[in-house]
C-alpha positions as CSV (number, residue, x, y, z in Angstrom):
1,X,-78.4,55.6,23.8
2,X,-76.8,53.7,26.8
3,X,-73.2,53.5,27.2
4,X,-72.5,49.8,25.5
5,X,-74.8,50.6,22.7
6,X,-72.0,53.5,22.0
7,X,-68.9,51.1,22.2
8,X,-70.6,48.2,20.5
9,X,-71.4,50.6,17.4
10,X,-68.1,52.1,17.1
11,X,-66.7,48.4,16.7
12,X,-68.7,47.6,13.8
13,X,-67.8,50.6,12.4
14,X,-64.2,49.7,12.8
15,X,-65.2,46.0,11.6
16,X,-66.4,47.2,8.1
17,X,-63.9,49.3,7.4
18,X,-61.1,46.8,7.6
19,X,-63.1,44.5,5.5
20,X,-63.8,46.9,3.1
21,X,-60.0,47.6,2.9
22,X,-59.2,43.8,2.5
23,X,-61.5,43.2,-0.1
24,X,-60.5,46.9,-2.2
25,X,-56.7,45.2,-2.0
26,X,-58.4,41.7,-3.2
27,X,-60.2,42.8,-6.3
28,X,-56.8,45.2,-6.9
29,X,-54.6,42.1,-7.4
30,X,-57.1,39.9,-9.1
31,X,-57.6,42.2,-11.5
32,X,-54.2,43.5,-12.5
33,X,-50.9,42.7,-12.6
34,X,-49.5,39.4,-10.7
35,X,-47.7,40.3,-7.0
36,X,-43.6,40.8,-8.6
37,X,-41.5,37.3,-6.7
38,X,-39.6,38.5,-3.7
39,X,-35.7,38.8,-4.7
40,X,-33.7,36.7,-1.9
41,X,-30.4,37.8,-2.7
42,X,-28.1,38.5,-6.2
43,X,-25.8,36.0,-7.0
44,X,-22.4,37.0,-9.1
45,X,-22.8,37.3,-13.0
46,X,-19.6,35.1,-13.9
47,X,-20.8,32.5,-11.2
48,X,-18.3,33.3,-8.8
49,X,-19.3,32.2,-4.8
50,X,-20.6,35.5,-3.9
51,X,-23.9,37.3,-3.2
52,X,-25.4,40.5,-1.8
53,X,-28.8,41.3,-0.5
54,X,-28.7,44.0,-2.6
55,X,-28.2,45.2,-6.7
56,X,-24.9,45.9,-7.0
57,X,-22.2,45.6,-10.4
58,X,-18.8,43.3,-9.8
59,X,-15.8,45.0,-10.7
60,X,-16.6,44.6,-15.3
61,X,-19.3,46.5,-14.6
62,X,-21.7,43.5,-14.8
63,X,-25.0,43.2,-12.8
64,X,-25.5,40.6,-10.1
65,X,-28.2,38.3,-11.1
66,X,-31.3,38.1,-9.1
67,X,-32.3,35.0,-7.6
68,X,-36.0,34.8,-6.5
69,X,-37.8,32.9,-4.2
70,X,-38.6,29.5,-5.6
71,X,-35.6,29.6,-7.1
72,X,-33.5,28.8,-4.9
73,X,-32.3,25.3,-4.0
74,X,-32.7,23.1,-0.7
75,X,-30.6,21.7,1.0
76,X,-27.3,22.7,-1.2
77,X,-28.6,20.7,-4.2
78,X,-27.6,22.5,-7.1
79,X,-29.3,23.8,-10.5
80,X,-27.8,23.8,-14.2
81,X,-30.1,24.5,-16.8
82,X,-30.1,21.8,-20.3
83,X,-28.0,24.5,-22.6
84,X,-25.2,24.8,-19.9
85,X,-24.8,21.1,-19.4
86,X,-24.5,20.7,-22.7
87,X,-22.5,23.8,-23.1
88,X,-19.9,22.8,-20.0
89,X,-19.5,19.3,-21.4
90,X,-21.4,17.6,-18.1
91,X,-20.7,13.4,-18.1
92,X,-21.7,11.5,-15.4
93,X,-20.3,7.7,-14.7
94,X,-22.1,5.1,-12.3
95,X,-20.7,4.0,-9.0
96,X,-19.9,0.6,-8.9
97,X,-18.3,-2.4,-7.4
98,X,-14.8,-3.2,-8.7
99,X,-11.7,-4.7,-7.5
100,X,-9.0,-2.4,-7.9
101,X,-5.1,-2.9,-7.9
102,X,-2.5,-0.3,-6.8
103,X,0.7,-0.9,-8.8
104,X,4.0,-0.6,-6.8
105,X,7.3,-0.1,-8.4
106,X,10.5,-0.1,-6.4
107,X,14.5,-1.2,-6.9
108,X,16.9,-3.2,-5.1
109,X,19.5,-5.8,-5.0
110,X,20.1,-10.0,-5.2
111,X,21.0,-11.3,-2.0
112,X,21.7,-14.9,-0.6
113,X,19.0,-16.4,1.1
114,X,20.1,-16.4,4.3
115,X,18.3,-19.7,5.3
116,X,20.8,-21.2,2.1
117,X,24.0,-20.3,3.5
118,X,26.4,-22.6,5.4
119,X,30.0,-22.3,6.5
120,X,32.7,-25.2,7.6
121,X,34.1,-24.1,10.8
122,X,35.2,-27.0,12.4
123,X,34.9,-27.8,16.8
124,X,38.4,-28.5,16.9
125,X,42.1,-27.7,16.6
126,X,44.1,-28.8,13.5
127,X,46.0,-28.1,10.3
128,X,45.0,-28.3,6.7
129,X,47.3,-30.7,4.8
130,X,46.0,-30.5,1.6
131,X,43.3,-28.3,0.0
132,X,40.8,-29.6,-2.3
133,X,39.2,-26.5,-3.0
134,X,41.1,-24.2,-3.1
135,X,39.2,-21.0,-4.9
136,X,36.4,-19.0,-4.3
137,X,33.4,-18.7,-6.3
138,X,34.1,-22.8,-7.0
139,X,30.3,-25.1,-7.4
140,X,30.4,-27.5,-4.8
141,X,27.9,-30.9,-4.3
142,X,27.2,-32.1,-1.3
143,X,29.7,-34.5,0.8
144,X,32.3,-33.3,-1.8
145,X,35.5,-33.1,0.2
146,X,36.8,-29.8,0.4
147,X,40.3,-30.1,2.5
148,X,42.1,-33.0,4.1
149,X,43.1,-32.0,8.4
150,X,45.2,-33.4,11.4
151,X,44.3,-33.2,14.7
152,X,45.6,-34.1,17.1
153,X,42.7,-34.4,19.0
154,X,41.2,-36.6,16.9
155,X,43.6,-38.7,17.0
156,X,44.5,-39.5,20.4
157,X,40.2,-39.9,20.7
158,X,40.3,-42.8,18.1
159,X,43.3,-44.5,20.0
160,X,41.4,-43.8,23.4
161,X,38.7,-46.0,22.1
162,X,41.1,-48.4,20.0
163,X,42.9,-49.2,23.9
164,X,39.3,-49.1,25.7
165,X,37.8,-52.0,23.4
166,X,40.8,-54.3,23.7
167,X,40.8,-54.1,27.6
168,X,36.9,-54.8,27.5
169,X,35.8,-51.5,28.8
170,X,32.5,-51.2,26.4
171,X,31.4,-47.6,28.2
172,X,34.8,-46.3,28.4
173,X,35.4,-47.2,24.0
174,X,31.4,-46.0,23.8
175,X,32.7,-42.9,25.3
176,X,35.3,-42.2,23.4
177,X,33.5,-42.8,20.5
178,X,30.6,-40.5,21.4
179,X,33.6,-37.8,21.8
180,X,34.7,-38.1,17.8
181,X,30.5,-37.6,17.1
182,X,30.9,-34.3,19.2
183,X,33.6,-33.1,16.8
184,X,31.0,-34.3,14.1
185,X,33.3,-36.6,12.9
186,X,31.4,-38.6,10.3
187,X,29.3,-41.9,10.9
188,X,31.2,-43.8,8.4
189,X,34.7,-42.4,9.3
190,X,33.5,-44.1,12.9
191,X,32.2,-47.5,11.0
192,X,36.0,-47.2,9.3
193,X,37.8,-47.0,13.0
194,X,35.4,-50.3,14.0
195,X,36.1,-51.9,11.1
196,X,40.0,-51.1,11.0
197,X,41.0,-50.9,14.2
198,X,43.6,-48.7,13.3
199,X,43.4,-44.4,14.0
200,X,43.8,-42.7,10.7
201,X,46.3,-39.5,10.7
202,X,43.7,-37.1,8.9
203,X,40.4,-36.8,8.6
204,X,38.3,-35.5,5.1
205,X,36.2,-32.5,5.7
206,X,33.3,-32.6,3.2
207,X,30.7,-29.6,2.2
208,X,28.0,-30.2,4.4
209,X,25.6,-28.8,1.1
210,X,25.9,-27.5,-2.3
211,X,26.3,-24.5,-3.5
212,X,29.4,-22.3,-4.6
213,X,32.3,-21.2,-2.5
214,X,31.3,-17.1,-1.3
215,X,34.6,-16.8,0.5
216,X,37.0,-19.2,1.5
217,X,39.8,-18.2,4.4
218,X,41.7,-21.5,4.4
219,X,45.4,-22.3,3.0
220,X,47.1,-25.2,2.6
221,X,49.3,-25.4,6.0
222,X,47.8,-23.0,8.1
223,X,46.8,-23.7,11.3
224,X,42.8,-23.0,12.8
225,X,41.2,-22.9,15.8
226,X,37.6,-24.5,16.9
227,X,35.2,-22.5,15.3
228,X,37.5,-20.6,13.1
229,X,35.2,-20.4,9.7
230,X,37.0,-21.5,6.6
231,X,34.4,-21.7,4.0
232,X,31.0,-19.4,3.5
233,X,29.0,-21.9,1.0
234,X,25.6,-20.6,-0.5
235,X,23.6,-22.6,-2.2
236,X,22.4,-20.6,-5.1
237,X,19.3,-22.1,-6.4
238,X,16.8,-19.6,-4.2
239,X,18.0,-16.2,-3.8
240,X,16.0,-12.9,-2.7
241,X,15.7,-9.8,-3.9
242,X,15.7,-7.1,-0.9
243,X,13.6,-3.9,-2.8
244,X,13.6,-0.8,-0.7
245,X,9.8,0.3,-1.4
246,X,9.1,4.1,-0.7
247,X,6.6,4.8,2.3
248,X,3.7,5.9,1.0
249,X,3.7,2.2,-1.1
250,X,4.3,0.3,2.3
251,X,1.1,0.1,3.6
252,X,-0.4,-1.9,0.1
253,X,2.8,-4.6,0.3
254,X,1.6,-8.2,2.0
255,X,3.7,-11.2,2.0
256,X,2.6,-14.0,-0.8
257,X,1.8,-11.2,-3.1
258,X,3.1,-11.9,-6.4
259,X,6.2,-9.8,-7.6
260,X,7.2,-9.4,-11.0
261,X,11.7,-8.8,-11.5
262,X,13.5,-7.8,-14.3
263,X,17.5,-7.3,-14.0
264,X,19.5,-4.7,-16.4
265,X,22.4,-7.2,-17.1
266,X,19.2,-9.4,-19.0
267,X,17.2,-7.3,-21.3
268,X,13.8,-9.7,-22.3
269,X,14.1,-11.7,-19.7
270,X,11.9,-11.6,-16.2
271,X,11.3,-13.3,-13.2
272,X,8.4,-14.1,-10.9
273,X,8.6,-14.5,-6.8
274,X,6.6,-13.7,-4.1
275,X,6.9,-11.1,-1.1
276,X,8.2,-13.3,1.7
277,X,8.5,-10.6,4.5
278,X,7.9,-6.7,5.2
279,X,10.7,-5.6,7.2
280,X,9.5,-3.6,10.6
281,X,11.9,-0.7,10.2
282,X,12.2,2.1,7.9
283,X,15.2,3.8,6.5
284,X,15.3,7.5,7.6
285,X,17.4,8.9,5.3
286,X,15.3,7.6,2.1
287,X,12.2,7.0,4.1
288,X,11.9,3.5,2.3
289,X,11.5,0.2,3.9
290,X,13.0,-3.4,2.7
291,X,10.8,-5.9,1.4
292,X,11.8,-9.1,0.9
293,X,10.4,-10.8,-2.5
294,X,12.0,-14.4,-2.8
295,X,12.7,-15.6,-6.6
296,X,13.8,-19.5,-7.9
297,X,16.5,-19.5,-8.9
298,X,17.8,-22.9,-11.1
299,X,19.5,-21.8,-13.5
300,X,21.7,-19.4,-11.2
301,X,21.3,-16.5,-13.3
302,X,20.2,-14.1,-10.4
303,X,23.8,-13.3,-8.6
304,X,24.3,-11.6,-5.5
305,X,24.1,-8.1,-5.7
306,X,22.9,-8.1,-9.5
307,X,20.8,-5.0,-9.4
308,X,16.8,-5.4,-10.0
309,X,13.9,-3.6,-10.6
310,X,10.6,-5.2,-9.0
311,X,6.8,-4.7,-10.1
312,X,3.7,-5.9,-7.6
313,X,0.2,-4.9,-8.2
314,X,-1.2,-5.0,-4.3
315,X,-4.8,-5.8,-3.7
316,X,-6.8,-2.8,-2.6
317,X,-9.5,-4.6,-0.6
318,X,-10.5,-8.2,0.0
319,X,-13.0,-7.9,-2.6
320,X,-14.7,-5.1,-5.0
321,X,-15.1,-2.5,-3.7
322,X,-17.6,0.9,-4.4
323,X,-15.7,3.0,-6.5
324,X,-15.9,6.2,-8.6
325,X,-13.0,7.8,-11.1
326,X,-10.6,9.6,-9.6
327,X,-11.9,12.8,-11.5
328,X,-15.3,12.4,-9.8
329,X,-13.7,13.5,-6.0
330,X,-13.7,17.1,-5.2
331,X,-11.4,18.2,-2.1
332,X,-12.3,21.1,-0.3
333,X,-9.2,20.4,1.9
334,X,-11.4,20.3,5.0
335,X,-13.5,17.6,3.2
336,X,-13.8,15.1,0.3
337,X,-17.4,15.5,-1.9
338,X,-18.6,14.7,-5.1
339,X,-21.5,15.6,-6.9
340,X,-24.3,12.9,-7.5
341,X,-27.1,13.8,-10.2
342,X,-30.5,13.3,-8.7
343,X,-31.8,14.5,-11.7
344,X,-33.6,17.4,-13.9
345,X,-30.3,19.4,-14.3
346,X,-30.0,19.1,-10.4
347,X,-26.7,18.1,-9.3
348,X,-26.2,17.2,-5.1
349,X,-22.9,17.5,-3.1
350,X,-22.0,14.6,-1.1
351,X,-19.7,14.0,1.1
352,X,-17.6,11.1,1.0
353,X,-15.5,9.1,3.1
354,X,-12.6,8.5,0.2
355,X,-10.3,5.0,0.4
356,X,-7.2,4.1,-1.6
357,X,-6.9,5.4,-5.5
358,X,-5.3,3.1,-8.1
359,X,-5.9,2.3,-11.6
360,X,-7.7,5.5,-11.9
361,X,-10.6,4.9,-9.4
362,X,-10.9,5.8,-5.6
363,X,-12.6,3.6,-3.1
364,X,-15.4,4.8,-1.6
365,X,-16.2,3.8,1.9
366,X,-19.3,5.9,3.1
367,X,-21.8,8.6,1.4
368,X,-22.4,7.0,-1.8
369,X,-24.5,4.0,-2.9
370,X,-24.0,1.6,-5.4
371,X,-26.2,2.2,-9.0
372,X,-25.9,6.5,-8.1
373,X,-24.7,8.6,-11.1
374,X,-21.5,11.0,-10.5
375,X,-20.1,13.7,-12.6
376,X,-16.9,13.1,-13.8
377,X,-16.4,15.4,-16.0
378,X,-16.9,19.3,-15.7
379,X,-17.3,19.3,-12.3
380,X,-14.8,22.2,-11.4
381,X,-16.7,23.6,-13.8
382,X,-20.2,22.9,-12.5
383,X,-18.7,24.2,-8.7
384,X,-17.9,27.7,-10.6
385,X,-21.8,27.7,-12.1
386,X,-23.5,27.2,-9.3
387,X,-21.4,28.2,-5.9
388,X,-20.5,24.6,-4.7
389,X,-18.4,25.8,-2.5
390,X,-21.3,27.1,-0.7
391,X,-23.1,24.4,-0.9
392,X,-19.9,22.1,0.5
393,X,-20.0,24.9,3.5
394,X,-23.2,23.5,4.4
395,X,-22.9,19.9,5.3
396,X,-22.5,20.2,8.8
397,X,-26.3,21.7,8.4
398,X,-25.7,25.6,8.5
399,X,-27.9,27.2,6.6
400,X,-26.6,29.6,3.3
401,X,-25.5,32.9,4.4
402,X,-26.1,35.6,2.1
403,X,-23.3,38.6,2.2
């Protein structure tokens, strides 16, 4: 026998015994008992979020459960069997589109409207002869005389013009008429000095609005300079109420929102406005900032200074919004998930990008569609059965890691 004949022999020989092997170890496990699953790792008894790759008892003396391939769950989807759902008190709520509100309470204070408030202080030198109102807190109308002045000045400019239009000099009288209109004389005290032709002593100062009398600095007698202010008039019928709203609430306060006031002095009684202006700075010592709701105000119950409470429900969105309850979110502290049921006792983590919360919901801006189911109930519960916090630990697309 040449030398390949030997070689070539020996490798059938080799041939049939391996297949002779294969098929002994075939005909073993068709015959008896099924191949025993291949244990991945053991999973705590009490559902706690830890394993081991090997048997081993937690600290009651309890076995860890064996979890076997097939068993396990992709992608960190998780398992709870019929009896536990039932038994954990599992309820699931839709997400949907909804329009939510965030109700924002704060306090403050009356104040004048600062666009209603005038004051008499008048361009020239002179002294009050008689006073015609004479105590603050007094109603005043419009063009109601208030105090009666001379001036010096006043006069000698109405003689100026009385000497200019007898000698015929028209631009010298228009001049010296146009000086009286400087000190705002009135029109018709200057259709008087045409009319007359005589230069009257005093002159009537009149409330240039209504209102009532805030403070009032002049006396009969005394003696003031241009620009020295002698009444501070407000006129009453608008006020606003400037609420100190905390910080976190800032961000949810627009002007034209609608404001709701009440006032402690008038139990029953409330009062609607709307938020005229946000103020750009914010109070470090209280870290609130002033907001500016302006209220009618006809029949002059709101005083300055009254104090006021002041409810606003501020628009979460343009429009509805998705949304899930509040007691749907779970918050790893590194990330915001809830768990969506896709079905057959199998329960996903999601992660969500969560909005603003208010009337018991929480906006939901990415991760979720609209018409998915969430739990809403149990779910603390559900991340204790089945190691969500595992499952969470594997978004960024790590794989489980068994210990």
């Amino acid at each position: 026998m040449t030398r390949s004949a030997i070689l070539l022999a020996a490798l059938l020989a080799g041939s049939l015994a391996a297949g002779s092997a294969a098929l002994a170890q075939s005909g073993h496990n068709g015959h008896g008992a099924p191949a025993q699953p291949k244990v991945l790792y053991y999973k705590n008894p009490m559902g706690l979020p830890d394993t081991s790759p090997v048997p081993k008892k937690d600290p009651m003396g309890m076995d860890y459960v064996p979890v076997y391939e097939g068993e396990d769950t992709a992608s960190g989807t998780v398992t709870i069997s019929p009896d536990k759902v039932q038994k954990l008190g599992v309820r699931t709520d839709a997400v949907t589109r909804r329009a939510i509100a965030r109700p924002v309470r704060a306090v403050g204070t009356v104040q004048v409207d600062e666009r209603r408030l005038f004051v008499v202080a008048p361009k020239f030198e002179a002294w009050i002869e008689n006073l015609l109102v004479d105590t603050t807190g007094a109603p005043v109308r419009k063009g109601q005389p208030l105090m009666e002045v001379y001036s010096p000045e006043l006069v000698l400019a109405q003689q100026e013009y009385l000497v200019a239009r007898k000698s015929g000099g028209g631009d010298l009288a228009e001049a010296s008429l146009q000086r009286l209109r400087n000190f705002d004389v009135p029109e018709e005290e200057i259709e008087r000095l045409r009319r007359t032709g005589k230069a009257s002593r005093t002159l009537t100062l009149r409330a240039a609005a209504g209102g009532v009398v805030l403070e009032k600095a002049a006396v009969k007698g005394m003696r003031f300079m241009p620009g020295e202010t002698l009444y501070r008039i407000a006129d009453l019928s608008g006020v606003w109420l400037i609420a100190d709203v905390f910080e976190q609430d800032l961000g949810f306060v627009k002007p034209g929102q609608e404001a709701d006031v009440t006032v402690n002095s008038l139990p029953g009684r409330a009062f609607s406005g709307k938020v005229g202006f946000v103020y750009p700075t914010l109070t470090a010592e209280s870290r609130t900032g002033r907001v500016r709701i302006e209220l009618p105000n006809a029949d002059g119950l709101l005083r300055p200074n009254l104090y006021a409470t002041v409810h606003l429900n501020a628009d979460l969105g343009a429009g509805a919004e998705l949304a899930v309850p509040e007691s749907a979110l779970l918050d790893t502290g590194r990330r915001q998930a809830v768990l969506v049921e896709v079905g057959e006792g199998r329960y996903e983590p999601r992660e969500v990008k969560a909005g603003a919360r208010a009337d018991g919901f929480v906006q939901i801006s990415a991760g979720l569609d609209e018409g998915e189911r969430v739990v809403v109930r149990a779910n603390f519960l559900i991340d204790s059965e089945s190691n969500l916090r595992a499952a969470l630990g594997s978004f960024g697309g790590a794989q489980h890691q068994h210990q």
